[in-house]
C-alpha positions, 0 to 999 in steps of 0.5 A: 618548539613552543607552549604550541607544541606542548601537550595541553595537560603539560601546558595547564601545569604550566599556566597554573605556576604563578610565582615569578619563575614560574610566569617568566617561564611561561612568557619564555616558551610561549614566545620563543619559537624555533623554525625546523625543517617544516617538510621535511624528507620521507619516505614511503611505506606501502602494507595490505596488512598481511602478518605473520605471528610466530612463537613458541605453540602455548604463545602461538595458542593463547594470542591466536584465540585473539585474533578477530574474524575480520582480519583471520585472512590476512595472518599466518602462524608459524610455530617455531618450537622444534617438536612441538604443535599447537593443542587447540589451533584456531580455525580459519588460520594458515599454521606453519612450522620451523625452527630455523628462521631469519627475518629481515626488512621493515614494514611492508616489506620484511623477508622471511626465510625457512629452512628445510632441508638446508635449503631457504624457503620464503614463507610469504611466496608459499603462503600468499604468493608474494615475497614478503610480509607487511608486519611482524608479530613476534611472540618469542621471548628473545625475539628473531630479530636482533635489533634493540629497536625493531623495524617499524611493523615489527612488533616484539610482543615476546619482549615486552616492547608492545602488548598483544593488544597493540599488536592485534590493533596494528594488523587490523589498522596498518594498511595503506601508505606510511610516510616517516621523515627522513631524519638525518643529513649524511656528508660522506666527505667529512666521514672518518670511517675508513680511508685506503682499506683501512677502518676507522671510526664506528661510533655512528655504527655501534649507536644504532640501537635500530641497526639502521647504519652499516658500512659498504665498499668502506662507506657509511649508509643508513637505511631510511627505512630502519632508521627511526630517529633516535639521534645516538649517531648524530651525537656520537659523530665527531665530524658531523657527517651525520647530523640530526635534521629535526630540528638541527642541533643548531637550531636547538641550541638558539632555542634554548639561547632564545629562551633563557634570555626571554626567560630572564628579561621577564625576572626569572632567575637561574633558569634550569634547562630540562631536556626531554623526548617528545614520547615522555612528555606525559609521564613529564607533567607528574614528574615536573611538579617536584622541580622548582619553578626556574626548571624550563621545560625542553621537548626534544624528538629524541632525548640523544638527538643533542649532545655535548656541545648543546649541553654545555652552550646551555651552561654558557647562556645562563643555565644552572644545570642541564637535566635529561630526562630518562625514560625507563625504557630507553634502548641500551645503545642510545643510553651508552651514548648519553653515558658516554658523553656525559663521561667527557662532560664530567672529566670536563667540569671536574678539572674546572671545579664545577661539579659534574652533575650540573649535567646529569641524566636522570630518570624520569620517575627520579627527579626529585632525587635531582640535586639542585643548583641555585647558581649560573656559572655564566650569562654568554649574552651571545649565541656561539657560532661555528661547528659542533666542535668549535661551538664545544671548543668556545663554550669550554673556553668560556667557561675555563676563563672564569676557572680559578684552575690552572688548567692545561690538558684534561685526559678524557675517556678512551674513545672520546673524539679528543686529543693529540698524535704523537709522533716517534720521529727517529723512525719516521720516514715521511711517507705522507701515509697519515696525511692521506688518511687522516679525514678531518686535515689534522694532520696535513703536509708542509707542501713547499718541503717535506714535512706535516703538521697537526692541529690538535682543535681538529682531531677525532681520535679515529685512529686512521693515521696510527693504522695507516702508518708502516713504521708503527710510530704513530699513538694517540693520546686521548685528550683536551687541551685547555691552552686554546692557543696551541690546540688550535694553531697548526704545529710543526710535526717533523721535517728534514731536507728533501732529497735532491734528483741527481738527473735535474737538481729538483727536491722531490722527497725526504732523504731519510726515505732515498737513503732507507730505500737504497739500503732496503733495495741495493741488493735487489735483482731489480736494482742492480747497475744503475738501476738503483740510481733511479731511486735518487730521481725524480719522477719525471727523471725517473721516466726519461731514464727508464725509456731511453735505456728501453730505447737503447736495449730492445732486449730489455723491452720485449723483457718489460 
């Protein structure tokens, strides 16, 4: 990130600025520089260019009169308007037909099925004789493939995400080896998703506007080959299980440090922070001319690659406002998290008295409709550290502590990775069941007693501990907490006095549970004589017990 990396008609803009702002904003992105990953992960893609083109027959007629000699060998058709035929099919070019068709994969490798008389044929086997096409024209109005944003190689013509020409100049120029980056990280270990059967957080899965994540055996994946970026699932994450890798978010929010500070040692004032994604950049440079010259200028690979917490750092450091820029075609998926953060954002600022729109997502085309700030609420001279969260957690603070309200808890959206368990402990029995599920340690138990505590700084709100618990005591409530103190201590939840084993004196559980299993139990063929003291013991007791009565009674054994 640097005036190295902008495009030459954005930086001639720039240089022509030569009003105080407008040469301290200069200064600043021609000497901050941010390091990513400089080679990154990829992976492969391998095509010969074989397509195939499907659609209704008048789509299928009027783009295969397009289609030049040099690459007619190398295309099928396949009409898939039930009853119908081409009226003027184009000479040299293979024509199937079908209505029921499925197509999955990406480029160089994408499976498509027929079926014919309840039985799947696969179209590329039967028309070149190998398992799969290498690119996709896809000439229907809504599309075969489901995905806002398609696989790389499929291009969704009928939908309007590509023309007929780029389409054609794909066919003609998509041969040969591909790499694309790898673009995120993936810790499974901090993933709260799903735990002992039972689910849990999808924000990661429902932000993929490319369908690239999917849960397997209760395990986050994405498919590197679908995945193309976007950055909506590394937003939405709140454990930072998946997290953006081009650059990080970190270094992104150093960056913008860096910059507003380079910014303000040159005699800027009120630096302004627009981001924007690097594929805008063009329509960029007529829309930035109605902004005022304080109004810096960040390119970002995806605009959904940063969220919350760079949003709100960039406020700390010095920001007036925080700008988005919104390109008009922007996936539905990506926009709703954008939206949904920006929700959060604004119950945030509100209960602060700051006015909501000092982030604001805008398209585009609309900026000059922005309104503007002439004001930094802070000047953070110092880079937050820690995790995403924490870093969230410290610019709030910060900016509470200037706050003449008196704050204590912000209700937030449902669905919003914040707030606290709440925990009904008349029915509580203790059996640890939340503590085993819960991803983050929120909830944890007391160890030397029984008992757990909670920390509100770490919970998600995935839901794990209220599913997970038997007697249905558990409810979230969807909040923050503005006294740091108590979000961040551990609190002491419920505990009771452990039961003691009536073979060996040793504490081994909470007596609410004994007593509740002994009344549950008692009238249980399995437990009558004295096996129902056996729910008084121990572990070990336990065993001992078991094995010396089979010892004594040989019967018993056979019976075991």
């Amino acid at each position: 990130m640097s005036t190295e990396n902008i495009t030459t008609t954005l930086n001639q803009y720039l240089e022509k600025q030569t009003d105080t702002n407008g040469l301290a904003r200069l200064h600043a992105l021609k000497s901050t520089v941010t390091l990513g990953n400089l080679i990154p992960p990829t992976v492969s893609f391998e095509s010969c260019g074989l397509a195939l083109v499907v659609g209704t027959a008048e789509a299928m007629s009027t783009f295969s009169q397009l289609i030049a000699d040099d690459i007619r060998d190398r295309v099928v058709l396949l009409c898939n308007e039930a009853g119908a035929t081409l009226s003027n099919p184009s000479e040299g070019l293979a024509l199937f037909y079908g209505s029921d068709v499925s197509i999955e994969g990406f480029l160089g490798a994408f499976q498509v099925t027929l079926k014919r008389n309840a039985a799947p044929q696969n179209l590329a086997k039967i028309a070149f004789g190998r398992e799969h096409f290498d690119l996709i024209v896809d000439l229907t109005e809504n599309g075969i493939h489901a995905a806002q944003l398609p696989p790389l190689g499929y291009h969704a013509v009928g939908r309007g995400l590509v023309s007929a020409e780029e389409a054609l100049a794909a066919i003609s120029e998509t041969v040969g080896t591909f790499d694309k980056p790898k673009f995120f990280r993936l810790d499974n270990e901090r993933c709260a998703h799903a735990s002992r059967g039972l689910e849990g957080c999808t924000r990661c899965i429902d932000a993929c506007p490319a369908d690239a994540l999917s849960s397997m055996n209760q395990t986050i994946t994405i498919n590197p080959y679908l995945c193309q970026g976007m950055g909506s699932c590394a937003t939405a994450c709140p454990t930072e299980a998946i997290s953006y890798a081009l650059p990080d978010p970190e270094n992104t929010q150093h960056f913008v440090f860096d910059l507003i500070q380079g910014y303000r040692q040159q005699g800027g004032e009120v630096p302004a922070i627009l981001f924007y994604a690097e594929a805008d950049e063009d329509a960029l440079v007529d829309a930035i001319s109605v902004l005022p010259n304080n109004t810096i200028p960040v390119r970002l690979e995806e605009l959904a690659s940063v969220g919350l917490d760079t949003w709100l750092s960039a406020l700390v450091y010095g920001a007036s406002q925080v700008i988005l820029a919104m390109a008009p075609n922007l996936h539905a998926k990506t926009r709703h998290v954008l939206e949904q953060e920006l929700a959060v954002s604004a119950s945030f600022l509100s209960d602060l008295n700051i006015e909501p729109d000092r982030i604001a997502l805008k398209a585009v085309d609309s900026l000059s409709s922005l309104t503007q700030y002439s004001n930094a609420l802070l000047s953070h001279t110092e880079k937050l550290t820690g995790t995403k969260r924490e870093k969230l957690s410290t610019a709030l603070d910060l900016l509470a502590a200037q706050s003449t309200q008196n704050l204590t808890t912000t209700p937030v959206p449902q669905g919003a990775p914040y707030g606290r368990v709440n925990v009904n402990t008349d029915d509580c029995t203790l059996c640890m069941g939340c503590v085993a599920v819960c991803p983050t340690e929120a909830l944890s138990s007391i160890g030397s007693r029984p008992g757990m505590t909670f920390r509100e700084q770490d919970c998600v709100q995935c839901g794990l501990c209220e599913s997970s618990c038997p007697e249905s005591v558990i409810t979230l409530e969807p909040r923050f907490n503005w006294e740091t103190e108590s979000r961040q201590q551990r609190e002491t939840v419920y505990e009771e006095e452990a039961a003691e084993c009536i073979s060996c004196g040793k504490p081994f559980a909470p007596a609410s549970m004994i007593n509740m299993l002994i009344e549950k139990l008692q009238n249980h063929s399995h437990f009558q004589e004295d096996a129902i003291k056996r729910l008084s013991m121990c572990e070990d007791c336990r065993v001992r017990d078991i094995v010396a009565d089979m010892m004594d009674n040989p019967d018993k054994q056979m019976k075991v």
